[in-house]
PDBQT receptor file of N, H, CA, C and O in Angstrom, charges set to zero:
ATOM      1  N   UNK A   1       0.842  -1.184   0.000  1.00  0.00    +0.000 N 
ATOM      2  CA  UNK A   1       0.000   0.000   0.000  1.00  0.00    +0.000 C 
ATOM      3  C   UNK A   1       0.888   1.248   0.000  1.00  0.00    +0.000 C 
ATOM      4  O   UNK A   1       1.917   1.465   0.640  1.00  0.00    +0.000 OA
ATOM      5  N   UNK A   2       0.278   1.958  -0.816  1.00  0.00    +0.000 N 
ATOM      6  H   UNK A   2      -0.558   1.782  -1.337  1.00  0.00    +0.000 HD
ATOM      7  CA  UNK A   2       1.228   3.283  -0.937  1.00  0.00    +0.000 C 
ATOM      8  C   UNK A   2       0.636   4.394   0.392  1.00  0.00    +0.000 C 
ATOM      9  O   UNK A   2      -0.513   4.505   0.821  1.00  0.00    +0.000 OA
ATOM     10  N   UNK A   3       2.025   5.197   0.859  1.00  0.00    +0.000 N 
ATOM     11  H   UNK A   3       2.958   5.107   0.511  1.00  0.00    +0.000 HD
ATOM     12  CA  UNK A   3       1.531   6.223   1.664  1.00  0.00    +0.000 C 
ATOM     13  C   UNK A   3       2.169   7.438   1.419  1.00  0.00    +0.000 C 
ATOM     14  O   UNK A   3       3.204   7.482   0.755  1.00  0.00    +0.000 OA
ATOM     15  N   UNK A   4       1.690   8.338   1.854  1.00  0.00    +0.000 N 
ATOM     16  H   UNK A   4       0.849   8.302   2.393  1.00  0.00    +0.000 HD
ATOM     17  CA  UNK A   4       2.023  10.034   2.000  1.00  0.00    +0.000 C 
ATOM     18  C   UNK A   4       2.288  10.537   3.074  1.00  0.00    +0.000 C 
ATOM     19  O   UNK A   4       1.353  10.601   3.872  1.00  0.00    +0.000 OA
ATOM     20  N   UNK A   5       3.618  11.069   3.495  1.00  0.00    +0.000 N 
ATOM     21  H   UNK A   5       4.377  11.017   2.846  1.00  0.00    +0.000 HD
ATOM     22  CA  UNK A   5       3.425  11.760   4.584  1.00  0.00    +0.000 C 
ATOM     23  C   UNK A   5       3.436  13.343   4.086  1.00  0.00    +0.000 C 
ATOM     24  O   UNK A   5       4.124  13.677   3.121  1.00  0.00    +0.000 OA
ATOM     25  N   UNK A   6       2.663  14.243   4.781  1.00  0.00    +0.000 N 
ATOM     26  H   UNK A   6       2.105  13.972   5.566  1.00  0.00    +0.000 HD
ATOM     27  CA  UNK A   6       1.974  15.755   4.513  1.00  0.00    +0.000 C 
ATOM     28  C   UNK A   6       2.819  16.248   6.272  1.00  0.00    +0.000 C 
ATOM     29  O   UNK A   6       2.663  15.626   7.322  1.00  0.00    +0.000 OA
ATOM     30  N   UNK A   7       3.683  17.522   6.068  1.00  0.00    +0.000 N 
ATOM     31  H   UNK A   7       3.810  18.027   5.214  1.00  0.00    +0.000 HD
ATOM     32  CA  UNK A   7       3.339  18.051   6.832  1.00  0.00    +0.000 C 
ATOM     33  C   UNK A   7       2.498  19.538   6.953  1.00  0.00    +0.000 C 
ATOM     34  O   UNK A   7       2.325  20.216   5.940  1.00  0.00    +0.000 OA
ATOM     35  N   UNK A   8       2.097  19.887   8.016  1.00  0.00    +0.000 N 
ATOM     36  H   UNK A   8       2.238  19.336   8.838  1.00  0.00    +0.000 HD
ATOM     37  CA  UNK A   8       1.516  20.954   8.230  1.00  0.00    +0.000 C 
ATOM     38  C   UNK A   8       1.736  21.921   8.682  1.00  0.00    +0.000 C 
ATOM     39  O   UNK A   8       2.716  21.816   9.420  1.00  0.00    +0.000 OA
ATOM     40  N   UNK A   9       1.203  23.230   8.643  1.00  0.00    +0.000 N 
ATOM     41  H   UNK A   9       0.408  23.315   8.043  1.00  0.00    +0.000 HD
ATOM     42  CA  UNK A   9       2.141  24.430   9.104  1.00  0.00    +0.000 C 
ATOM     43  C   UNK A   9       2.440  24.116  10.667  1.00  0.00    +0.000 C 
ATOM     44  O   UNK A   9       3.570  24.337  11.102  1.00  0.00    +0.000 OA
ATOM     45  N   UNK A  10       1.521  23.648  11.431  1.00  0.00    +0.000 N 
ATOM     46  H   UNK A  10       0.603  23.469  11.078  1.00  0.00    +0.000 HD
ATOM     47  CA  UNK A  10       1.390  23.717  12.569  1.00  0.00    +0.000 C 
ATOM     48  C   UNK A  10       2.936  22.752  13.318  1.00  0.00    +0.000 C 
ATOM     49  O   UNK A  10       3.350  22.865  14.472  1.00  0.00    +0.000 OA
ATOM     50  N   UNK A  11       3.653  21.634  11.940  1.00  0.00    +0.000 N 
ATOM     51  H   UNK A  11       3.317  21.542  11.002  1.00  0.00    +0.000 HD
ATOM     52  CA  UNK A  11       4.606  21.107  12.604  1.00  0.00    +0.000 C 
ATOM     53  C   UNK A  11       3.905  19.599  13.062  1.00  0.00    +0.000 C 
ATOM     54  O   UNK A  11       4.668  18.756  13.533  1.00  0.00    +0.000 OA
ATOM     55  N   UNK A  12       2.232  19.225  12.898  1.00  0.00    +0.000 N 
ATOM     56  H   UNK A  12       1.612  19.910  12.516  1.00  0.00    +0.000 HD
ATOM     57  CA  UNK A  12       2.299  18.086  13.141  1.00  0.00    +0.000 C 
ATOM     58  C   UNK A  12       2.510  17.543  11.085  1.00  0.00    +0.000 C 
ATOM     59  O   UNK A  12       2.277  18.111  10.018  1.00  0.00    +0.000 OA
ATOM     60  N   UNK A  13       3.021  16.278  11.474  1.00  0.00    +0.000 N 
ATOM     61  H   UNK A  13       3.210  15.817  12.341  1.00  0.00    +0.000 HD
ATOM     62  CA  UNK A  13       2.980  15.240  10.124  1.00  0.00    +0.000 C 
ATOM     63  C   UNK A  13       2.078  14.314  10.441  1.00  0.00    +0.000 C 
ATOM     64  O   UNK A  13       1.845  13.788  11.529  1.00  0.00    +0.000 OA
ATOM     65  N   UNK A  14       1.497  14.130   9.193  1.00  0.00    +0.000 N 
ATOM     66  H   UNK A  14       1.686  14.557   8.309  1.00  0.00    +0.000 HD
ATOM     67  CA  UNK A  14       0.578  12.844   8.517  1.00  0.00    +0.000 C 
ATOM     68  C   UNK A  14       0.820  11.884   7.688  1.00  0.00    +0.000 C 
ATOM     69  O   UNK A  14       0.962  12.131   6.490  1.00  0.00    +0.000 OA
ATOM     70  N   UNK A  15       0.900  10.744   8.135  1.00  0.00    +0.000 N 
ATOM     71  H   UNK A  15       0.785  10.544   9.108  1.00  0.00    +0.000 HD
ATOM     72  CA  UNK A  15       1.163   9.565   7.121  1.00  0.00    +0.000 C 
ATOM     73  C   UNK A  15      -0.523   8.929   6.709  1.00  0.00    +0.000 C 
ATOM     74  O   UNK A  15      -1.200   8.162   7.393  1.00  0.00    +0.000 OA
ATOM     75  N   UNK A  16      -0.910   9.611   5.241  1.00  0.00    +0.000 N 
ATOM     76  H   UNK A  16      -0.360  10.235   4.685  1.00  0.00    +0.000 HD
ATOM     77  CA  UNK A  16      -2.092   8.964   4.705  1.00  0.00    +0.000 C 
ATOM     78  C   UNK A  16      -2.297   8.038   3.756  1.00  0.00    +0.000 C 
ATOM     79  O   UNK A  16      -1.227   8.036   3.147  1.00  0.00    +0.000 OA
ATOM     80  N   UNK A  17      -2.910   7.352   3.316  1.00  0.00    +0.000 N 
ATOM     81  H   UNK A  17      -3.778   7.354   3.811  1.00  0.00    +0.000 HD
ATOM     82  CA  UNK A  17      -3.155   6.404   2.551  1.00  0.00    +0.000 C 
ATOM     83  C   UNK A  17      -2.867   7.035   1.161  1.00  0.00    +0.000 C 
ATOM     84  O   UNK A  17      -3.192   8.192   0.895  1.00  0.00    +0.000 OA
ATOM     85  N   UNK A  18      -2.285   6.270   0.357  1.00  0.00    +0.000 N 
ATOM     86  H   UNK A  18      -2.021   5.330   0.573  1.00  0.00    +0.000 HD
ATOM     87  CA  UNK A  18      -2.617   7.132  -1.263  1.00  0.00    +0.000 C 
ATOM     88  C   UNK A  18      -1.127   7.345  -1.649  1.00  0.00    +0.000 C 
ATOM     89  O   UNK A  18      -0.205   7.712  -0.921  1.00  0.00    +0.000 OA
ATOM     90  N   UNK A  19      -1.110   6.953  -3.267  1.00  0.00    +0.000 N 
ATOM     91  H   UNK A  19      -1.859   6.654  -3.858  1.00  0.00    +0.000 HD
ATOM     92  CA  UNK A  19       0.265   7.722  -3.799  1.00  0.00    +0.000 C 
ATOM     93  C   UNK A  19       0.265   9.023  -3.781  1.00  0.00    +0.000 C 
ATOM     94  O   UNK A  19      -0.726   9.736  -3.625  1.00  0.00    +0.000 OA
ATOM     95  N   UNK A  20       1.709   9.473  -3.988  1.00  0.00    +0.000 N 
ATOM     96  H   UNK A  20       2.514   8.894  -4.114  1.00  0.00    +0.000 HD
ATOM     97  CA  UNK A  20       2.040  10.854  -3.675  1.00  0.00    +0.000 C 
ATOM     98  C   UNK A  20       1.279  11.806  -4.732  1.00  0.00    +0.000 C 
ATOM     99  O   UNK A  20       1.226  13.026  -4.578  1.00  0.00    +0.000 OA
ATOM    100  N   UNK A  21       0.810  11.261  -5.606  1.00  0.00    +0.000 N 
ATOM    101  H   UNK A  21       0.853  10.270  -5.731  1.00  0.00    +0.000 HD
ATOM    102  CA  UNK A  21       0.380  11.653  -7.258  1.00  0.00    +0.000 C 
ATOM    103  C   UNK A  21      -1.280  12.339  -6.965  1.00  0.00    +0.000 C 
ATOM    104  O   UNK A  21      -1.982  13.247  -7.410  1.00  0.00    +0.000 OA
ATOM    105  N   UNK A  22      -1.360  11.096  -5.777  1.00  0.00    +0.000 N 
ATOM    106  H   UNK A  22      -0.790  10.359  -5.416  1.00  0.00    +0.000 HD
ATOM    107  CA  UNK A  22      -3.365  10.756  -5.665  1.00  0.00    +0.000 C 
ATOM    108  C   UNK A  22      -3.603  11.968  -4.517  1.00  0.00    +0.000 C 
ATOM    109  O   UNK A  22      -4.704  12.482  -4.320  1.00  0.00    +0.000 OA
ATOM    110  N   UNK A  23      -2.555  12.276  -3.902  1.00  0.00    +0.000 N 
ATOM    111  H   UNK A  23      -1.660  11.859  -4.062  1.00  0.00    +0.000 HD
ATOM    112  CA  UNK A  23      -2.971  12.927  -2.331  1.00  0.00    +0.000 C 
ATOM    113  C   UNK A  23      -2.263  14.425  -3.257  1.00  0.00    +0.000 C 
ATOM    114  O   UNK A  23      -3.018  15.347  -3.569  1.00  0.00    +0.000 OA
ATOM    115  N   UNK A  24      -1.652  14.440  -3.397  1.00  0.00    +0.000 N 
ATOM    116  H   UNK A  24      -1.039  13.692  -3.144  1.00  0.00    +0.000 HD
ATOM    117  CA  UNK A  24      -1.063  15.861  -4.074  1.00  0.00    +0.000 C 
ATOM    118  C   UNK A  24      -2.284  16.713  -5.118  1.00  0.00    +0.000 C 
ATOM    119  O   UNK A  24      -2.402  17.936  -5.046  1.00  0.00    +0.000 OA
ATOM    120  N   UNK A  25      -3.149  15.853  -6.081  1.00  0.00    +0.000 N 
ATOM    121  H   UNK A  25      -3.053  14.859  -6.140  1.00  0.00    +0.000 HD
ATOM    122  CA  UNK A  25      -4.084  16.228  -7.039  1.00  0.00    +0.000 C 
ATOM    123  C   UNK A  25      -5.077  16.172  -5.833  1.00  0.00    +0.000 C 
ATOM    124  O   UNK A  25      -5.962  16.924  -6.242  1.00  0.00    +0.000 OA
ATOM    125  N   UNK A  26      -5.468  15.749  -4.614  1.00  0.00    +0.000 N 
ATOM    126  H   UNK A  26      -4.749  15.138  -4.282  1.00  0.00    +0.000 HD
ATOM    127  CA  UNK A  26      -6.875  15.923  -3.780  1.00  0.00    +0.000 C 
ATOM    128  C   UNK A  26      -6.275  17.491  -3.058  1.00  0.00    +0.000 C 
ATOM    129  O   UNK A  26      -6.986  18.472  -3.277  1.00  0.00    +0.000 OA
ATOM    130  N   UNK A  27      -5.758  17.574  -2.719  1.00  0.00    +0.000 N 
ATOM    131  H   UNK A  27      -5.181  16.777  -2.541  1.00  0.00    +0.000 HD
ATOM    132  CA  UNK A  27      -5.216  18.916  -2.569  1.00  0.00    +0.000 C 
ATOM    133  C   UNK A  27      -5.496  20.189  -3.428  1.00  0.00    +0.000 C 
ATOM    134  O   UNK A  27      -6.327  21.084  -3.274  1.00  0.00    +0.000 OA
ATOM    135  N   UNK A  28      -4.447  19.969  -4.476  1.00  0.00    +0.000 N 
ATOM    136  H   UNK A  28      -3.772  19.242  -4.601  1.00  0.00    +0.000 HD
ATOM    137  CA  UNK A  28      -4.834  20.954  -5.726  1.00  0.00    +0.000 C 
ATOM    138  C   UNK A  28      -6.529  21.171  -5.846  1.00  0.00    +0.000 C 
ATOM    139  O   UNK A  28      -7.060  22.276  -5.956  1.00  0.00    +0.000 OA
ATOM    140  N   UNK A  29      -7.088  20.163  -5.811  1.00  0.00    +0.000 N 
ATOM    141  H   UNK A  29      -6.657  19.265  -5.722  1.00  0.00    +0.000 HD
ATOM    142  CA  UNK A  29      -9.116  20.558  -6.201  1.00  0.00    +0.000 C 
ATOM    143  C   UNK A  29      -9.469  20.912  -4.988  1.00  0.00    +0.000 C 
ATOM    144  O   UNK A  29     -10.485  21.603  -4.912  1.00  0.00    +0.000 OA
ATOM    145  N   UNK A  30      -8.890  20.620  -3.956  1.00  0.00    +0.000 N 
ATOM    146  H   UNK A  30      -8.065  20.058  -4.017  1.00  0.00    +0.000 HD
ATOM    147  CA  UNK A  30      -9.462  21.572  -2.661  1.00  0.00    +0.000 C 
ATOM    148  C   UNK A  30      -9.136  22.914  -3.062  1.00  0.00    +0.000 C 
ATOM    149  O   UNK A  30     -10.095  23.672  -3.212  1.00  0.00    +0.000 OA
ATOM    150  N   UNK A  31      -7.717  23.465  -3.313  1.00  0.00    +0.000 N 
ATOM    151  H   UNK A  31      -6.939  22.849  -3.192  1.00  0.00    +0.000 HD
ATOM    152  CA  UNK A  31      -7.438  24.626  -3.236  1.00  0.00    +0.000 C 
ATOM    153  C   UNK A  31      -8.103  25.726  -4.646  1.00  0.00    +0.000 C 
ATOM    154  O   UNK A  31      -8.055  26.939  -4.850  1.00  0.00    +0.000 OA
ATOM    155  N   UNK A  32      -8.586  24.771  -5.257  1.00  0.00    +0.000 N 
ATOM    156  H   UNK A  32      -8.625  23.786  -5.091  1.00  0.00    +0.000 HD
ATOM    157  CA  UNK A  32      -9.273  25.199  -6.259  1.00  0.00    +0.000 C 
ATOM    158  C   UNK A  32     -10.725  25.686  -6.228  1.00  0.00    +0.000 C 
ATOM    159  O   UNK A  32     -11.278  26.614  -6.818  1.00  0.00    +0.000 OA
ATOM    160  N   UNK A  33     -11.211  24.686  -5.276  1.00  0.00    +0.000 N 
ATOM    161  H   UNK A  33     -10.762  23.932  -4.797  1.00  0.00    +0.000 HD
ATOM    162  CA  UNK A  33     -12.578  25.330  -4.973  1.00  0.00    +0.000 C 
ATOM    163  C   UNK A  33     -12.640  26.153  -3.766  1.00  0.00    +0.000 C 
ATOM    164  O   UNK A  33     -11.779  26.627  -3.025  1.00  0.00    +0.000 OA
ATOM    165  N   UNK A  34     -14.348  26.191  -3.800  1.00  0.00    +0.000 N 
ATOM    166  H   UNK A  34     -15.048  25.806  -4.402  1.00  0.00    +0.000 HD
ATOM    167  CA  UNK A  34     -14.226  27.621  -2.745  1.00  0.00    +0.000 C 
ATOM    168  C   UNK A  34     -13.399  27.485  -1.377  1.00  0.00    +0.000 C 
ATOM    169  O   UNK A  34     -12.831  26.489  -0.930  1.00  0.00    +0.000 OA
ATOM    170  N   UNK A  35     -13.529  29.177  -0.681  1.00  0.00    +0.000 N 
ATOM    171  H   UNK A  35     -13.991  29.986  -1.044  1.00  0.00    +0.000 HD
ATOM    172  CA  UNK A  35     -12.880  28.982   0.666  1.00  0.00    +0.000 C 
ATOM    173  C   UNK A  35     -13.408  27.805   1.308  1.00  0.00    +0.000 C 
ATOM    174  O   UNK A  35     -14.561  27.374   1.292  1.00  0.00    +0.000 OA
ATOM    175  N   UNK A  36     -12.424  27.377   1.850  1.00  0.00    +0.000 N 
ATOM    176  H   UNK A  36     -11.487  27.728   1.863  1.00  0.00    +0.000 HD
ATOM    177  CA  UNK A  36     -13.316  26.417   3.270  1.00  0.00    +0.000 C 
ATOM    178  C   UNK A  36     -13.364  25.408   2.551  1.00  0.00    +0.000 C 
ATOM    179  O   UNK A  36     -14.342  24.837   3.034  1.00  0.00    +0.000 OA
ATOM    180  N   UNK A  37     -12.744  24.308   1.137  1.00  0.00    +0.000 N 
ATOM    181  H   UNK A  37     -11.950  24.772   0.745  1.00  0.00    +0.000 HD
ATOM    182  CA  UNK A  37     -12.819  23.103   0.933  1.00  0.00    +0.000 C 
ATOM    183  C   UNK A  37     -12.015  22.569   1.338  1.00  0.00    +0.000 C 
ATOM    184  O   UNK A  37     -11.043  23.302   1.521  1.00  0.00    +0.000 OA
ATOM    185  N   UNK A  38     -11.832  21.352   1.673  1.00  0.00    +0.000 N 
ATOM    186  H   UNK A  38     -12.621  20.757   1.525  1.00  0.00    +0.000 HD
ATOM    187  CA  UNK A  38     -10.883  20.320   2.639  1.00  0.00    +0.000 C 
ATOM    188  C   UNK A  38     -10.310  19.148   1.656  1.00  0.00    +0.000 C 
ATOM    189  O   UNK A  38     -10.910  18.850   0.623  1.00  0.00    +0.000 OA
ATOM    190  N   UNK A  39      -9.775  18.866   1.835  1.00  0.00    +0.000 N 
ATOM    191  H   UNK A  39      -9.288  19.108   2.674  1.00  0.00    +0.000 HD
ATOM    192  CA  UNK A  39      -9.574  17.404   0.930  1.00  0.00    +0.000 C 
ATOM    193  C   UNK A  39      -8.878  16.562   1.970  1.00  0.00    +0.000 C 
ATOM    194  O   UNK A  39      -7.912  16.569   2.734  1.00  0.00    +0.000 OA
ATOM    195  N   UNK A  40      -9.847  15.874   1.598  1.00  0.00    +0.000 N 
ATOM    196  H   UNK A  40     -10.632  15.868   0.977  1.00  0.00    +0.000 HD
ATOM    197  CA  UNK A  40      -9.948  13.962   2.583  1.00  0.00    +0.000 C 
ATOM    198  C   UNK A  40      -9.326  13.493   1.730  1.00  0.00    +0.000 C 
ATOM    199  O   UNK A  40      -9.229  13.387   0.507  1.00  0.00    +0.000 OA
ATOM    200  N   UNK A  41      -8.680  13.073   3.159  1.00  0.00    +0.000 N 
ATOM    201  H   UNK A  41      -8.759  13.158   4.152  1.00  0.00    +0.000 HD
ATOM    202  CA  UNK A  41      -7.394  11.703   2.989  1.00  0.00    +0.000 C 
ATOM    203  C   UNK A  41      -7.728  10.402   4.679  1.00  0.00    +0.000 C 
ATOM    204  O   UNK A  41      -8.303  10.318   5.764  1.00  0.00    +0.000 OA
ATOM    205  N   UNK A  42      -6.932   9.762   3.818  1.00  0.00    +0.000 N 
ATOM    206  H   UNK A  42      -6.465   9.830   2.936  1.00  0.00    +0.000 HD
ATOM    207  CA  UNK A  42      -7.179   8.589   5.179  1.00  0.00    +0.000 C 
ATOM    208  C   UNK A  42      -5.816   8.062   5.937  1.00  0.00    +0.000 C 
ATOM    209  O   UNK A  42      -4.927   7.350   5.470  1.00  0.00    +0.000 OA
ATOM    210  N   UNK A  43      -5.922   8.593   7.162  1.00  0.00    +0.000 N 
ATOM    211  H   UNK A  43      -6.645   9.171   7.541  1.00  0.00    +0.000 HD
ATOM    212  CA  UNK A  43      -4.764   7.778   7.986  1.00  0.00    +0.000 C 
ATOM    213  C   UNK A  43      -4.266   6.327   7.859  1.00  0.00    +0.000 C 
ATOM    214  O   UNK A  43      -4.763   5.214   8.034  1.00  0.00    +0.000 OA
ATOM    215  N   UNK A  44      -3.002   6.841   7.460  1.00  0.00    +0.000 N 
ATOM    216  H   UNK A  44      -2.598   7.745   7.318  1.00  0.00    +0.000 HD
ATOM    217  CA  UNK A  44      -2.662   5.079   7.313  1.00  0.00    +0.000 C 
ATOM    218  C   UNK A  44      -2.663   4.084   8.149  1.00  0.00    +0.000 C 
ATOM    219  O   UNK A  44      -2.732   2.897   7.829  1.00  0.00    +0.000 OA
ATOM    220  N   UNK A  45      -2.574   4.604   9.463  1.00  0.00    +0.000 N 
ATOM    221  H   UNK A  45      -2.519   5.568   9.723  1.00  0.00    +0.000 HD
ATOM    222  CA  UNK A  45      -2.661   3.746  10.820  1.00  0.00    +0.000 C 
ATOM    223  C   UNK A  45      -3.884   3.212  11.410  1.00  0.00    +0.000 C 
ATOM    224  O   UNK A  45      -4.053   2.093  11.894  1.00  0.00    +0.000 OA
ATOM    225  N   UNK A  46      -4.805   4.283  11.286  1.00  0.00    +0.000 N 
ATOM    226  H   UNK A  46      -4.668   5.192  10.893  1.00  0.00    +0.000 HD
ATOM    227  CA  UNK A  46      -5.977   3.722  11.961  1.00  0.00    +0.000 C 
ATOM    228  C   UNK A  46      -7.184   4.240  10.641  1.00  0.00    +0.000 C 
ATOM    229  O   UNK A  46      -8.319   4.660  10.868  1.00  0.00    +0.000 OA
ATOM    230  N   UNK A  47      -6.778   4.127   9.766  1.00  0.00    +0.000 N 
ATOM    231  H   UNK A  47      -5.856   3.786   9.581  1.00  0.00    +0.000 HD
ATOM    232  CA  UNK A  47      -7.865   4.238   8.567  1.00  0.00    +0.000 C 
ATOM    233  C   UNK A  47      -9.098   5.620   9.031  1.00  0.00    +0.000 C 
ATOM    234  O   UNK A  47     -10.150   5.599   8.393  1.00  0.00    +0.000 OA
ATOM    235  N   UNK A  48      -8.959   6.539   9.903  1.00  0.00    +0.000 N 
ATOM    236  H   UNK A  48      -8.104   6.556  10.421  1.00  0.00    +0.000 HD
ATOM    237  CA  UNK A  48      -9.632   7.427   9.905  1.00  0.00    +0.000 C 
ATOM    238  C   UNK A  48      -9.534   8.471   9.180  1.00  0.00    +0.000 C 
ATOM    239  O   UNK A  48      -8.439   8.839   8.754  1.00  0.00    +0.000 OA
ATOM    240  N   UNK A  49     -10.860   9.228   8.878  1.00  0.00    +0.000 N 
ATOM    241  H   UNK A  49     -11.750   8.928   9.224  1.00  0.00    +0.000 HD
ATOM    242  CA  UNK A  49     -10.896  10.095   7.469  1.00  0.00    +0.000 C 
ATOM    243  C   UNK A  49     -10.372  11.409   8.246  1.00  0.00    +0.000 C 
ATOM    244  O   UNK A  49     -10.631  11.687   9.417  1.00  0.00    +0.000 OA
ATOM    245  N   UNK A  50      -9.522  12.215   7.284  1.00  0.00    +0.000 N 
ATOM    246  H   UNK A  50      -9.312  11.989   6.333  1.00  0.00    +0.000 HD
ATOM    247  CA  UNK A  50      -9.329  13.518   7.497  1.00  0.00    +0.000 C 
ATOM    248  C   UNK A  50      -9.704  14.481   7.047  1.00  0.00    +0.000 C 
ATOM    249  O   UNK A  50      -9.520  14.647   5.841  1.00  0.00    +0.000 OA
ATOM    250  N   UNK A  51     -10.163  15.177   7.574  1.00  0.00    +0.000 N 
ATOM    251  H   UNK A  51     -10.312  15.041   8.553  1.00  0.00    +0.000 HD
ATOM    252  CA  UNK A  51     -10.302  16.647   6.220  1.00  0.00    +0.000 C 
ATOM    253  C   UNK A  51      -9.145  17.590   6.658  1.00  0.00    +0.000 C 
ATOM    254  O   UNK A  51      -9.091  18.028   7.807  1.00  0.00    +0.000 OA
ATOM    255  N   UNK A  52      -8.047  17.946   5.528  1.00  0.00    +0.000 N 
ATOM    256  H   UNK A  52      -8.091  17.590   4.594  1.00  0.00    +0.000 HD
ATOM    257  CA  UNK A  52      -7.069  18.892   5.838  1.00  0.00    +0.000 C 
ATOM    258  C   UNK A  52      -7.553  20.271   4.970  1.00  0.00    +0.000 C 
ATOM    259  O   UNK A  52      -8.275  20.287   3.973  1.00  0.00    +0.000 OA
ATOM    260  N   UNK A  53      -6.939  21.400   5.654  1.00  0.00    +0.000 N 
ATOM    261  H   UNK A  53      -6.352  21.387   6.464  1.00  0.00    +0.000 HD
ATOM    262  CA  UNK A  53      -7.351  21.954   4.632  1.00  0.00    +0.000 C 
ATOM    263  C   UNK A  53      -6.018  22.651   3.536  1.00  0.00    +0.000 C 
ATOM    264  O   UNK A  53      -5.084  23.224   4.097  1.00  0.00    +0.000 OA
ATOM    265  N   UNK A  54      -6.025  22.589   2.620  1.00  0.00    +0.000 N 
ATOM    266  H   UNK A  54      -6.784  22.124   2.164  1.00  0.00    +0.000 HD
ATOM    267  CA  UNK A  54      -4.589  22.925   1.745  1.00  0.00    +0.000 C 
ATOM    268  C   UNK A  54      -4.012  24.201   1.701  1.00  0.00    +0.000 C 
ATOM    269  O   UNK A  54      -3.116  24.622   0.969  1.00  0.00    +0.000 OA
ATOM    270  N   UNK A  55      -4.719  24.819   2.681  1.00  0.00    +0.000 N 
ATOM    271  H   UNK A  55      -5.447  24.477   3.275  1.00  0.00    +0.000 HD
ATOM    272  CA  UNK A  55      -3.720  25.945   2.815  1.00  0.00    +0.000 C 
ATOM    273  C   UNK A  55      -2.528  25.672   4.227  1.00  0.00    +0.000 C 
ATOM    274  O   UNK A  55      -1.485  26.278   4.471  1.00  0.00    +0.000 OA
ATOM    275  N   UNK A  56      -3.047  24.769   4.813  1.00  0.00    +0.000 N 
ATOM    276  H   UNK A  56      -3.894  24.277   4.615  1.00  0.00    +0.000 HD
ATOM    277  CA  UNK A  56      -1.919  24.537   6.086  1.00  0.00    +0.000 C 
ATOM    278  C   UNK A  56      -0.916  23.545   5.450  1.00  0.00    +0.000 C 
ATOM    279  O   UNK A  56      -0.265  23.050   6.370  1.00  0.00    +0.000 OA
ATOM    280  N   UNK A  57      -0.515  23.042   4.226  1.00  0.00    +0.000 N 
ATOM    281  H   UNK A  57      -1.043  23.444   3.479  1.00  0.00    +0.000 HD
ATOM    282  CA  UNK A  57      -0.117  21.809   3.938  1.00  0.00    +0.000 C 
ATOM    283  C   UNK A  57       1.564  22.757   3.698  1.00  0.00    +0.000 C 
ATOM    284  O   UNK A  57       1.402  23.915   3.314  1.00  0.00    +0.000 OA
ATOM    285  N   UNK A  58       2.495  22.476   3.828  1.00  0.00    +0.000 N 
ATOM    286  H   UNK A  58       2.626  21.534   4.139  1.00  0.00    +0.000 HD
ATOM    287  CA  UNK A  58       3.757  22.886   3.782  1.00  0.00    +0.000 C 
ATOM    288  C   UNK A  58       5.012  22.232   2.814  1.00  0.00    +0.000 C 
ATOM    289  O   UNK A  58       6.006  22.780   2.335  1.00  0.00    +0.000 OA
ATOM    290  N   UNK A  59       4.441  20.570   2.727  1.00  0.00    +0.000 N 
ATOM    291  H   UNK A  59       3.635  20.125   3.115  1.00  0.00    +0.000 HD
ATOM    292  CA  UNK A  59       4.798  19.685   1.612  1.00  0.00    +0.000 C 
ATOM    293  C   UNK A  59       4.731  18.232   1.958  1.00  0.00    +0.000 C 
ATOM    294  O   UNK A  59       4.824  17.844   3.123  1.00  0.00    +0.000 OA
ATOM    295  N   UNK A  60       4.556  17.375   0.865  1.00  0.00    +0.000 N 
ATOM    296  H   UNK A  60       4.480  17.690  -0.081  1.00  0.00    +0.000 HD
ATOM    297  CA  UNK A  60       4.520  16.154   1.085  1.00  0.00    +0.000 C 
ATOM    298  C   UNK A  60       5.114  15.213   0.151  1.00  0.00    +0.000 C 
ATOM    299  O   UNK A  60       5.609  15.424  -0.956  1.00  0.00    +0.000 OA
ATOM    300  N   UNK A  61       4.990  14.266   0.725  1.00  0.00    +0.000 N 
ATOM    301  H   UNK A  61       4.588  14.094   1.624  1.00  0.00    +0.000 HD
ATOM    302  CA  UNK A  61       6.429  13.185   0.098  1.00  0.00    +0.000 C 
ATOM    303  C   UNK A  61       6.029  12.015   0.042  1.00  0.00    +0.000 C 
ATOM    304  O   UNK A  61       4.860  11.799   0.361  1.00  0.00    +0.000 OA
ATOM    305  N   UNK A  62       6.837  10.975  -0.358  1.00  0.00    +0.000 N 
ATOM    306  H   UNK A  62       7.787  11.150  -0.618  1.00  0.00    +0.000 HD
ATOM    307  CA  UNK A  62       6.336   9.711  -0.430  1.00  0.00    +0.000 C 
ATOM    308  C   UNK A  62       6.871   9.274   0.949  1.00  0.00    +0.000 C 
ATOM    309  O   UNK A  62       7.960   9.476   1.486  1.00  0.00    +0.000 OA
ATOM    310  N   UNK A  63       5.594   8.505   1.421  1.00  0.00    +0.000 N 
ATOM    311  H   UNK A  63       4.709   8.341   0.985  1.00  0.00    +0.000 HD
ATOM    312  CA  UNK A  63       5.838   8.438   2.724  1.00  0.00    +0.000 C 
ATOM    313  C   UNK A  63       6.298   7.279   2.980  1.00  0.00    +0.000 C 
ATOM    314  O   UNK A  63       6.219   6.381   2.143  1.00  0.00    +0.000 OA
ATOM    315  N   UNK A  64       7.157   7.003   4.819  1.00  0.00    +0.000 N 
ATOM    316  H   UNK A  64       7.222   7.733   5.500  1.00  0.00    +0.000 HD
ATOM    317  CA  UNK A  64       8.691   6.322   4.394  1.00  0.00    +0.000 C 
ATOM    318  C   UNK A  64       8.220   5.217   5.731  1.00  0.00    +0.000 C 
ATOM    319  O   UNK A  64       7.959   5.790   6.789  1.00  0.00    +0.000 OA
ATOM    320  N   UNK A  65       8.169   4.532   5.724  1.00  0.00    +0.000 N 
ATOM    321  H   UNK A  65       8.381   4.067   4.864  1.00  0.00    +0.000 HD
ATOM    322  CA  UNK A  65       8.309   3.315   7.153  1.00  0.00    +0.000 C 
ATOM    323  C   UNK A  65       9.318   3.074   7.737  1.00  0.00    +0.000 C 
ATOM    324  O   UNK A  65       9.316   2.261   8.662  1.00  0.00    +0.000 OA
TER     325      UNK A  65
């Protein structure tokens, strides 16, 4: 299974489900639509949904075990 880790302005990191390709383009269409869209992703650990929102995102990578 492929993962992503995202960090955030705030300094926490996220390791989510998804190639770097799949979580990078859910981003971009958040930041594309109106204020206040989120783009869900899923924790790789405990499969819970996130909504981030892409203006806190700082960069992300292929995520590493």
């Amino acid at each position: 299974m492929d993962t992503t880790t995202i960090l955030l302005a705030t300094g926490e990191t996220l390791r989510v489900k998804g190639a770097l390709d799949e979580i990078a383009k859910a981003f971009e269409n958040a930041a594309r639509s109106s204020a206040g869209t989120l783009a869900w992703v899923e924790e790789s650990g405990s499969g819970e949904r996130l909504g981030v929102a892409p203006g806190q995102v700082v960069w992300v990578r292929t995520g590493r075990d």
